[in-house]
ROBA-310348 format. One line per 2 residues: their letters; for each residue x, y, z of N, C-alpha, C, CB. Coordinates in steps of 0.05 Angstrom, whole numbers, plus 32768, in hexadecimal, padded with zeros to 4 digits. Glycine has a CB too. Layout:
BEGIN
A) X/Y/Z/X/Y/Z/X/Y/Z/X/Y/Z  ...
// end
This chain:
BEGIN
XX) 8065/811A/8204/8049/8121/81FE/803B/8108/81F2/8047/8138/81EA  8024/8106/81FB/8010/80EC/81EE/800A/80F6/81CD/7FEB/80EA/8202
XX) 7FFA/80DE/81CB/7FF6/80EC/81B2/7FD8/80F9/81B3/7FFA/80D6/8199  7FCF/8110/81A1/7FBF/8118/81A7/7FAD/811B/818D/7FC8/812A/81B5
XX) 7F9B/8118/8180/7F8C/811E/8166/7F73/8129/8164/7F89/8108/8158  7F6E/8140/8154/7F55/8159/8150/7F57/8151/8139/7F58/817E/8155
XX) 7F3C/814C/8131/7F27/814F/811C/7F17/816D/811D/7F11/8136/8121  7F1D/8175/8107/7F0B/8194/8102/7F00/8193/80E6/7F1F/81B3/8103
XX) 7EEC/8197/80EA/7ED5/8190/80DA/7EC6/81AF/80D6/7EC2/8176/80EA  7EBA/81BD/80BA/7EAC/81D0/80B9/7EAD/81D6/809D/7EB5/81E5/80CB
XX) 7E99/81E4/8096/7E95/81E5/807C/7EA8/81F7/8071/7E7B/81EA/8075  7EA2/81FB/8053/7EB4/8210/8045/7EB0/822E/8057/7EAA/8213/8022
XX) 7ED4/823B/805B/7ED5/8251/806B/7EC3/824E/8083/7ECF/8269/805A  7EC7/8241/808E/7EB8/823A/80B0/7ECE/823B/80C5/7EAA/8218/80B4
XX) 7EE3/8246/80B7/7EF5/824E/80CF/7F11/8239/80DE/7EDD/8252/80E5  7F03/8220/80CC/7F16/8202/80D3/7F34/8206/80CE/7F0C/81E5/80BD
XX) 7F38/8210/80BC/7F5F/8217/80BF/7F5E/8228/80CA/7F75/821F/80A7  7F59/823B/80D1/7F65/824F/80E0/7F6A/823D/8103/7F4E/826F/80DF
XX) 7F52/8238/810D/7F4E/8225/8127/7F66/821C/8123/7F35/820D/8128  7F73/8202/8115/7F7E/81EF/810F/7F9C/81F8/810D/7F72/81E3/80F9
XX) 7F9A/8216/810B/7FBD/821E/810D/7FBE/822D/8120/7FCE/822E/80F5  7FA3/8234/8131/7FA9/8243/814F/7FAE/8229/815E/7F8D/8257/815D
XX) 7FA0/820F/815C/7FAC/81EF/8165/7FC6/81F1/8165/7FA6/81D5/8150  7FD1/81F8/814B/7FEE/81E5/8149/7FFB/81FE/815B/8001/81DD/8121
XX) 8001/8219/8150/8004/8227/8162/800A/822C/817B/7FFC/822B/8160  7FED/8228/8191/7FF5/8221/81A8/7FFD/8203/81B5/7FE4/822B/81B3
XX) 7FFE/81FD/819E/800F/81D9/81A6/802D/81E6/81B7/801D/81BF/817D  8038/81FA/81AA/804D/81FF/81B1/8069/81EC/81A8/8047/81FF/81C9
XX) 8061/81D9/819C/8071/81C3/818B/8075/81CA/816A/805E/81A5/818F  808D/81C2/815C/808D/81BF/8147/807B/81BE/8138/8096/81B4/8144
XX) 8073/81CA/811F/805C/81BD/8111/8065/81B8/80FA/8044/81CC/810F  8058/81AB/80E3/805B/81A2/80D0/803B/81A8/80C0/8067/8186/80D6
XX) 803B/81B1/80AD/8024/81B2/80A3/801F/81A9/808B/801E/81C5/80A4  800E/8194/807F/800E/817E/806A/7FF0/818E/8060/800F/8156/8077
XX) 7FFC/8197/804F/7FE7/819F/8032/7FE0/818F/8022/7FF0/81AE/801F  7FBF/8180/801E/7FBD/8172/8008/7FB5/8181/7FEE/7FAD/815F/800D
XX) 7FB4/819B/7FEE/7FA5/81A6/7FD7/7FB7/819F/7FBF/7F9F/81C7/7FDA  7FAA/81AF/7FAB/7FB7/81A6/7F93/7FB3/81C0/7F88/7FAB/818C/7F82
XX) 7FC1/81CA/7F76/7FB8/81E4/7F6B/7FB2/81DF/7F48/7FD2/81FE/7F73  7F93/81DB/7F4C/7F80/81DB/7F34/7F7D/81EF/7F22/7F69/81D7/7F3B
XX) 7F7B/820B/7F2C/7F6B/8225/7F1E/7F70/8234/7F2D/7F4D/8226/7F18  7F6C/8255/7F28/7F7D/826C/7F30/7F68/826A/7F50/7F7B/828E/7F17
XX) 7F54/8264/7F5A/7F46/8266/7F71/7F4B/8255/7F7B/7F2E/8268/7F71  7F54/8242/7F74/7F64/8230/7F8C/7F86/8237/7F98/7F66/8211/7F7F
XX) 7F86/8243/7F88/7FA8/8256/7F77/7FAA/8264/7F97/7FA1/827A/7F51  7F8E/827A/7F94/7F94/828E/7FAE/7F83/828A/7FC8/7F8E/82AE/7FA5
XX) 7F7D/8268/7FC6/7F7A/8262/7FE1/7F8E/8255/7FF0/7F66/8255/7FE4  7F9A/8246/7FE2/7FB7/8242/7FEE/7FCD/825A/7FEB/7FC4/8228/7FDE
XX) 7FCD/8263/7FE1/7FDF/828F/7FE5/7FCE/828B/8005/7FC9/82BE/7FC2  7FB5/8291/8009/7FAB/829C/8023/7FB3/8286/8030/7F8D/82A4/8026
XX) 7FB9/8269/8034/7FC6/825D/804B/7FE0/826B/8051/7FCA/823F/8047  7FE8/826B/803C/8009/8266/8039/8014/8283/8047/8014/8262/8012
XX) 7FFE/8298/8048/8006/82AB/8057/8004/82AD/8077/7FFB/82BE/804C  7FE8/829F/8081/7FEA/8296/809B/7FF8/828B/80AA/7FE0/828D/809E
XX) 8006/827C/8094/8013/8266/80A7/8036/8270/80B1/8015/8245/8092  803A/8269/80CA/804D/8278/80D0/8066/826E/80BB/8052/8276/80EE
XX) 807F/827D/80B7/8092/8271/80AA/80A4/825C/80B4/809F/8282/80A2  80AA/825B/80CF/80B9/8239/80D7/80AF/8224/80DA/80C6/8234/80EE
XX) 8091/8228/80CD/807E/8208/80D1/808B/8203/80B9/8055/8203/80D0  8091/81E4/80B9/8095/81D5/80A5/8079/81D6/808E/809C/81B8/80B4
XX) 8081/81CB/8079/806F/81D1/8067/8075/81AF/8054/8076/81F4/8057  806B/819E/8050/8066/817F/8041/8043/8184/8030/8066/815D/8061
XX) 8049/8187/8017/8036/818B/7FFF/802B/816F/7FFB/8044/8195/7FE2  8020/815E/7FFC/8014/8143/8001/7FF5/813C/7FF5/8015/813F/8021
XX) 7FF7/813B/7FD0/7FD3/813A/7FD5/7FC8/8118/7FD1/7FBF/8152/7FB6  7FDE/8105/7FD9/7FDA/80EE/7FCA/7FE8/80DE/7FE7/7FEB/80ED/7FA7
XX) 7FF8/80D5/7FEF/7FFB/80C1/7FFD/800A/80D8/801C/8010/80A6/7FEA  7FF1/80D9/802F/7FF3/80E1/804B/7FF5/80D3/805B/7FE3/80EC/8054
XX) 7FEF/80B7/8057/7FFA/80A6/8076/800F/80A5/806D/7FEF/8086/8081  801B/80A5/805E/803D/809D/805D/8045/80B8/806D/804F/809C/8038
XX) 8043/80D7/805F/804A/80E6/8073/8049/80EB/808A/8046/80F1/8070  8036/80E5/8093/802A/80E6/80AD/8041/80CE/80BB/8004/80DD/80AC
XX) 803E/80B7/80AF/8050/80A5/80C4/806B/80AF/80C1/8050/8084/80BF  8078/80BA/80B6/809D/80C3/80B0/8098/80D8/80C1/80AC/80CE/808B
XX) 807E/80EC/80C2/8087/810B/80CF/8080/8102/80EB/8074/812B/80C3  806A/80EF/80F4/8061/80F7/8111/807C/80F1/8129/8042/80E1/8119
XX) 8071/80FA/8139/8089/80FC/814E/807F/810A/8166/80A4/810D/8142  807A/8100/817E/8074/8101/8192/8077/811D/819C/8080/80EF/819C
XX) 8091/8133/8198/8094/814A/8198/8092/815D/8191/809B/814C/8197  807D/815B/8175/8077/8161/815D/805A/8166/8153/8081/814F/8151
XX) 804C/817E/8145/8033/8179/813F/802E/8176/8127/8024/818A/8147  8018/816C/8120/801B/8162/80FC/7FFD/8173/80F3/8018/8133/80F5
XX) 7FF5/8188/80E4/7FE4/8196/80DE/7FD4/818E/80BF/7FF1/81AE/80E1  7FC0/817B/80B8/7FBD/8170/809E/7FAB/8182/8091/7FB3/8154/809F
XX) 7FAC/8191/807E/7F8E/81A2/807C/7F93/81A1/8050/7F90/81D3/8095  7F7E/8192/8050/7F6D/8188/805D/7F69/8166/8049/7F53/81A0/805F
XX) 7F53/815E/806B/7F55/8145/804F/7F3C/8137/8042/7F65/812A/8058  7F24/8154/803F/7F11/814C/8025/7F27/8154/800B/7EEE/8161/8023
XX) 7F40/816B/8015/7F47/8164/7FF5/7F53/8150/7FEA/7F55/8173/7FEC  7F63/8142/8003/7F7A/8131/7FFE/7F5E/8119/7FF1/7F92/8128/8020
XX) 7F4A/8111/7FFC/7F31/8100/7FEE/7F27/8102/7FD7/7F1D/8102/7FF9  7F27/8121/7FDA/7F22/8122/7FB7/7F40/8119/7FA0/7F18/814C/7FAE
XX) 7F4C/8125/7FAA/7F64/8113/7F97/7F65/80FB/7F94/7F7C/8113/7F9D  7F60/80EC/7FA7/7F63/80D4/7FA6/7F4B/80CD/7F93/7F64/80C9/7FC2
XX) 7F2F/80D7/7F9B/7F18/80D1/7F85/7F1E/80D5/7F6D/7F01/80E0/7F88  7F24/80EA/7F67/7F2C/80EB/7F51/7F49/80E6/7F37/7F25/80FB/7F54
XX) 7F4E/80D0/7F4C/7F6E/80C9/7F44/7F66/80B9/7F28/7F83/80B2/7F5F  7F73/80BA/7F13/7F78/80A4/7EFD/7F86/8089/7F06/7F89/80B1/7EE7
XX) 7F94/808A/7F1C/7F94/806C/7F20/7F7C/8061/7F3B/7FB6/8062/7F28  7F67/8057/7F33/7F54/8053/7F49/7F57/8045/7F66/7F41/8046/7F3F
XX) 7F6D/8030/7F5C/7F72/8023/7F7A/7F87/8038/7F85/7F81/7FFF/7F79  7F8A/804D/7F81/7F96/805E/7F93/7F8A/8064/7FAC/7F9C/8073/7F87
XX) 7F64/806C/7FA8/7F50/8072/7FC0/7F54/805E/7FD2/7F32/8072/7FB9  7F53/8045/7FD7/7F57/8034/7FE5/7F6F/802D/7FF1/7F50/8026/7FDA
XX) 7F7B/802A/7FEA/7F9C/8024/7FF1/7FA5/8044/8003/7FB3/801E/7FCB  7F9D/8056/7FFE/7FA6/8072/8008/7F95/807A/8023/7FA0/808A/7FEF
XX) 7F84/806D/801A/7F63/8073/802F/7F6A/805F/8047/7F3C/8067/801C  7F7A/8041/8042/7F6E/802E/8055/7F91/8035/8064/7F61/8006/8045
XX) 7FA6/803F/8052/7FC1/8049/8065/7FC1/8059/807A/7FD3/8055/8059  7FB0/806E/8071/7FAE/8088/8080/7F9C/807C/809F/7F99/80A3/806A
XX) 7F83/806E/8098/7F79/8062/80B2/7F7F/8048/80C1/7F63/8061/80AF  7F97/8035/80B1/7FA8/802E/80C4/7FBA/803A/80D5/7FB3/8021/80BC
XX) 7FC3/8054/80CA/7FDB/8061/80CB/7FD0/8072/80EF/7FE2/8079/80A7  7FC2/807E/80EE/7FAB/808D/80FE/7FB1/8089/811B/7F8D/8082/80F8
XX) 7F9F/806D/812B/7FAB/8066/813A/7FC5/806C/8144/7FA8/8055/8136  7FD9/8063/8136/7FF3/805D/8147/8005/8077/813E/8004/803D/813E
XX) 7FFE/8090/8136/800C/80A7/8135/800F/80BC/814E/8000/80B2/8120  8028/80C3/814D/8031/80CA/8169/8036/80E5/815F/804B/80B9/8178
XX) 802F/80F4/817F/8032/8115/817C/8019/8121/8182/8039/811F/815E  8012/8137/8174/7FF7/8149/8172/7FF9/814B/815A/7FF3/8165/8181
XX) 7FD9/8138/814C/7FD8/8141/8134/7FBE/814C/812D/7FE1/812E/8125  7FC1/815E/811B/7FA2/8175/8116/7F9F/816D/80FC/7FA4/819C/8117
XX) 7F80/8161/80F9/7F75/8163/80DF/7F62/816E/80D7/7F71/8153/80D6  7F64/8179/80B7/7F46/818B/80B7/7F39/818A/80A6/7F46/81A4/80B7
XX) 7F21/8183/809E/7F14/817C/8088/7EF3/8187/8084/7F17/815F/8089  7EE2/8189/8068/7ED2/818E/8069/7EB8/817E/806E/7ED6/8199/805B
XX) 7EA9/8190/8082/7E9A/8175/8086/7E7F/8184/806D/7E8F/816B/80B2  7E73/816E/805B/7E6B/8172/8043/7E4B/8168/8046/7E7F/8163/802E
XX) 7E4B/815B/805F/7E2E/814C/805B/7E18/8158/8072/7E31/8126/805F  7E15/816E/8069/7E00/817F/8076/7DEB/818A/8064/7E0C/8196/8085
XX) 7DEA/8184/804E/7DD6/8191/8037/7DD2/8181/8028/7DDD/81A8/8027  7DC4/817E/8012/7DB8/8163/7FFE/7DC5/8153/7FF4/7DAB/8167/7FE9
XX) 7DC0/813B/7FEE/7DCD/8131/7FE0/7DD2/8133/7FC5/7DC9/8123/7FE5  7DF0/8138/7FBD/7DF2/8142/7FA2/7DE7/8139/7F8B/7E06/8143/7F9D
XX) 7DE6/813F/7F78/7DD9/812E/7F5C/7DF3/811B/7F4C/7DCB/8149/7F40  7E04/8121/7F4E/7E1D/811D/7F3F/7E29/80FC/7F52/7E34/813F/7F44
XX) 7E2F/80E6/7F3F/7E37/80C6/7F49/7E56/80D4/7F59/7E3E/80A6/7F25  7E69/80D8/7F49/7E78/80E6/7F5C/7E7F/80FD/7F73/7E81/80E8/7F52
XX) 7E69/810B/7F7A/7E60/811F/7F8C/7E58/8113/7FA2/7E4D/8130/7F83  7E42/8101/7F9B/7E32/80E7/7FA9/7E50/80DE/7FBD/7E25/80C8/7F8A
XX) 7E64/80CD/7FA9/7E70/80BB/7FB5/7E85/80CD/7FCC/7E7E/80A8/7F9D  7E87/80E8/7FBE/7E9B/80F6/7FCE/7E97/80FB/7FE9/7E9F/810E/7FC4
XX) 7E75/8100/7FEA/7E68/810B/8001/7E6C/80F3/8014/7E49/8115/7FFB  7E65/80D7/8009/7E60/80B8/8015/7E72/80BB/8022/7E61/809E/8005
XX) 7E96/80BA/8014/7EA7/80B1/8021/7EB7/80C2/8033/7EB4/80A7/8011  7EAF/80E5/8032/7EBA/80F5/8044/7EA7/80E9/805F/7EB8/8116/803B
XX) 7E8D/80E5/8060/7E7B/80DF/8075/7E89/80C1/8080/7E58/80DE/8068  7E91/80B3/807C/7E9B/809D/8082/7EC4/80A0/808A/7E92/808B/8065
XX) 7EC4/80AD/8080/7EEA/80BE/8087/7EE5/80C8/80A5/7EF5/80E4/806D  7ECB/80E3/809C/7ECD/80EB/80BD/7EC4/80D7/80CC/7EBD/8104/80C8
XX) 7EB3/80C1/80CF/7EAD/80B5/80DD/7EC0/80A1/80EE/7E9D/80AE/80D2  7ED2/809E/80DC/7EEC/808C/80DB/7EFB/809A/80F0/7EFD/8089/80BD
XX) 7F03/80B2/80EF/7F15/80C4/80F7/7F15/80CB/8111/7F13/80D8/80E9  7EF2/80D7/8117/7EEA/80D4/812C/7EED/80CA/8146/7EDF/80D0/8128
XX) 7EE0/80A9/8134/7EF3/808D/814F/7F06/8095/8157/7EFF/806F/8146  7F1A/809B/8149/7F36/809B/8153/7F4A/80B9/815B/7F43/808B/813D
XX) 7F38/80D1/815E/7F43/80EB/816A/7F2A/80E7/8184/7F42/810D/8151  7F45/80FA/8197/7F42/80FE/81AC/7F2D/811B/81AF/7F5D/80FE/81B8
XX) 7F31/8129/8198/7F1A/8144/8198/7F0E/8140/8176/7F2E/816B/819E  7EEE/814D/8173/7EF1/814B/8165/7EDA/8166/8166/7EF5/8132/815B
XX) 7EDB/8177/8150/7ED9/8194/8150/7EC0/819B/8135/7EFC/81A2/814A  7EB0/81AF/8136/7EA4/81B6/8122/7EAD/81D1/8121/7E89/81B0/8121
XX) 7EB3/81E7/810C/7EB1/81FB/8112/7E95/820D/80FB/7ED1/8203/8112  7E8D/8220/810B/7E7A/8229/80F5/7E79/824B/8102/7E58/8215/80F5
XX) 7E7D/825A/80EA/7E7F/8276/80EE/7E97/827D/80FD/7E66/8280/80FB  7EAB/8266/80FF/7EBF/826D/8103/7ECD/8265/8127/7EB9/8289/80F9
XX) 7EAE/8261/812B/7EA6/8253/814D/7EAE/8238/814E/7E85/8253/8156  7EC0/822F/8161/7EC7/8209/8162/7EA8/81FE/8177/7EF1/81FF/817C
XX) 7EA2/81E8/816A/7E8F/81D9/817F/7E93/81B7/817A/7E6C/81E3/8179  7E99/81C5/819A/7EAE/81A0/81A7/7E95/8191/819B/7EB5/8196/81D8
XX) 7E9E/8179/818B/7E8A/8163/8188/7E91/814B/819A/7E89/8159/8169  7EB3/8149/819E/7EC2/813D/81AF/7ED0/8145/81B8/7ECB/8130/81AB
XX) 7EDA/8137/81D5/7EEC/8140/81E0/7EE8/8163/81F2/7EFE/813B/81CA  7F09/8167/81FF/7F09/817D/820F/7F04/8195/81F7/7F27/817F/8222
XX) 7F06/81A5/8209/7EF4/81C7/81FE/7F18/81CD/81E6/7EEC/81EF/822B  7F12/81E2/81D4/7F30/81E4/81C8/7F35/8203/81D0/7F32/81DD/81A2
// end
């Protein structure tokens, strides 16, 4: 198999994981599914409970909210699908890391890393910059650098997806 990469993009509850594990799904290939969340507070508590029930039980499961190109390069594999969901969170960690050169060093691995990853890999993230700009210097920067992530990401998948109300709309690439 070539390698193959989806970008899914949609706002909060727009339907983007669910899409993204009917992807891995009918890949018909192994999957692996790399969680960047972090569990902050009881509502983030029982939104990962609600992945964790979707997801079938022989997908692999790698918890990851801090260094993903490393995972990504050890797991990909030509035979194999790699499911990332998601990575405005894995960004916000990084934003908000206490060691700062972590954003950089994590940010510039993952999009070297990109390119040359083999398999089918699904990523899913929120896309955040459809409404005002926030008031807050760190909200600001969050919004900046997710808008510049997807842009990044883009270049380099073969599809790339919006979903809204739960509906996919090809931005790239074949129909899903």
């Amino acid at each position: 198999m070539s390698a193959t990469r989806t970008l899914i993009l949609g706002g909060v509850r727009s339907g983007k994981s669910r899409l993204a594990e009917k992807l891995a799904t009918e890949s018909l290939l192994p999957v692996t599914y790399i969680a960047t969340a972090t569990i902050e507070d009881e509502e983030m508590r029982e939104r990962i409970a609600a992945h964790r029930v979707r997801r079938p039980d022989h997908w692999r499961v790698i918890e990851e909210p801090l260094q993903l190109a490393s995972v990504l390069v050890q797991q990909a594999d030509n035979d194999h699908c790699l499911l990332v969901d998601c990575l405005t969170l894995w960004l916000t960690n990084l934003l908000v890391h206490p060691d700062t050169s972590k954003f950089d060093t994590e940010r510039t691995a993952f999009l070297k890393a990109l390119p040359y990853l083999t398999g089918k890999l699904i990523l899913v993230s929120n896309e955040t910059n459809m409404g005002v700009t926030p008031m807050g210097e760190l909200s600001r920067r969050y919004c900046d650098e997710a808008g510049k992530l997807h842009q990044e990401i883009a270049h380099h998948c073969e599809q790339v997806v919006l979903t809204v109300a739960g509906l996919p709309l090809m931005l790239k690439g074949e129909h899903v």
